[in-house]
N, C-alpha and C positions, 0 to 999 in steps of 0.2 A: 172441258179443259180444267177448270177450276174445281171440279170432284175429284179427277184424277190427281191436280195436284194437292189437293188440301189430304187426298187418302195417301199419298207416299208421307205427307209431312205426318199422320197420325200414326202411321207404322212406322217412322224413326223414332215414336217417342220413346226417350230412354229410361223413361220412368215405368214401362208397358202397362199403361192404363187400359182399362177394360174395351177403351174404344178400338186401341192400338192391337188389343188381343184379337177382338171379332172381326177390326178390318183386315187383320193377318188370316183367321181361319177362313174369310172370304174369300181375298185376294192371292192370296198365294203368301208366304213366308217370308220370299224374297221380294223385296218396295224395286222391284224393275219396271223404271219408266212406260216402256212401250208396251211390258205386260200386261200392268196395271192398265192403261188406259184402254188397252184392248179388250181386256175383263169390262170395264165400264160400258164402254161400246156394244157391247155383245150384251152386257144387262138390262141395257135401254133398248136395244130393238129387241127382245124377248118381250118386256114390259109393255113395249109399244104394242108387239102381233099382239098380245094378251089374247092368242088360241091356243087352248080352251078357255076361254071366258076365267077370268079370276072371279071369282065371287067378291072376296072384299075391296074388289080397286074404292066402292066409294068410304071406304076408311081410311085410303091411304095419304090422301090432300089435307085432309081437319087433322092427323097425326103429325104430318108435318110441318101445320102452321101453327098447331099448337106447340112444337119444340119451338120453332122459331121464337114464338111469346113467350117461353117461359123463360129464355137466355137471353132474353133482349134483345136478340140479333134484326136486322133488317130485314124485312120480311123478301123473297125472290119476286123478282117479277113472274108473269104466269105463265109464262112461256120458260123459267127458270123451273118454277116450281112442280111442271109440266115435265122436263126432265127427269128432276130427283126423283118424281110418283114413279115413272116408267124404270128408272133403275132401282128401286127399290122394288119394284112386282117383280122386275127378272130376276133379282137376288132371292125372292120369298118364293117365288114357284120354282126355284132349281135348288136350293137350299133350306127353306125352312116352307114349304108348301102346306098352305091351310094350316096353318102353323097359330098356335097364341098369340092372343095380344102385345105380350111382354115381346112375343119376339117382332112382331110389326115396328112396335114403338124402341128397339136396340138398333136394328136396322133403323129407322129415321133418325135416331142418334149420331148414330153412326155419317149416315152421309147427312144431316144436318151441319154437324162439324165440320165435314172433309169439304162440304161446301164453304161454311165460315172463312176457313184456314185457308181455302184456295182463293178468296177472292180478296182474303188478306194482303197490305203489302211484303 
């Protein structure tokens, strides 16, 4: 719940910061509630089956507990942060598959914030 709402708040930004750009070519264009969280849902259990094997799932936790450290933000609990890893494999194995670092660590940017932002008041 809190990804999905924190990624509609990153795609309204009016200023279309980089985060706002990647979570649009993600998401879809249009910030529609039920789309978006549908997208998420469908990212998370992708991430979850993770068949065929990812190879870098075990990169994808230390990537984003190191975003978490670097912005100061609270770190998820693990069953949080358990989440974000599974929707972040269904976004890199359907869109950026075996893909660079840079793009691992844009992707945990990316829902690093939309998590911040959702569980913001």
């Amino acid at each position: 719940m809190s990804i999905s709402l924190g990624l509609l708040r990153q795609m309204d930004d009016p200023t279309g910061g980089a985060l706002a750009v990647l979570a649009s070519a993600v998401f879809g264009t249009l910030p529609v509630p039920a789309q978006v969280a549908e997208t998420v849902v469908d990212y998370y259990l992708d991430g979850r089956r993770d068949n065929p094997p990812f190879p870098q799932r075990p990169q994808i936790e230390p990537i984003l507990r190191s975003w978490f450290n670097q912005v100061g933000a609270a770190m998820p609990q693990a069953a949080e942060l358990d989440v974000l890893a599974n929707v972040e494999i269904g976004i890199l194995v359907d869109r950026f598959s075996n893909g660079p670092r840079p793009a691992k660590q844009g992707v945990a940017d990316m829902l690093g914030s939309a998590y911040v932002a959702g569980v913001a008041p």
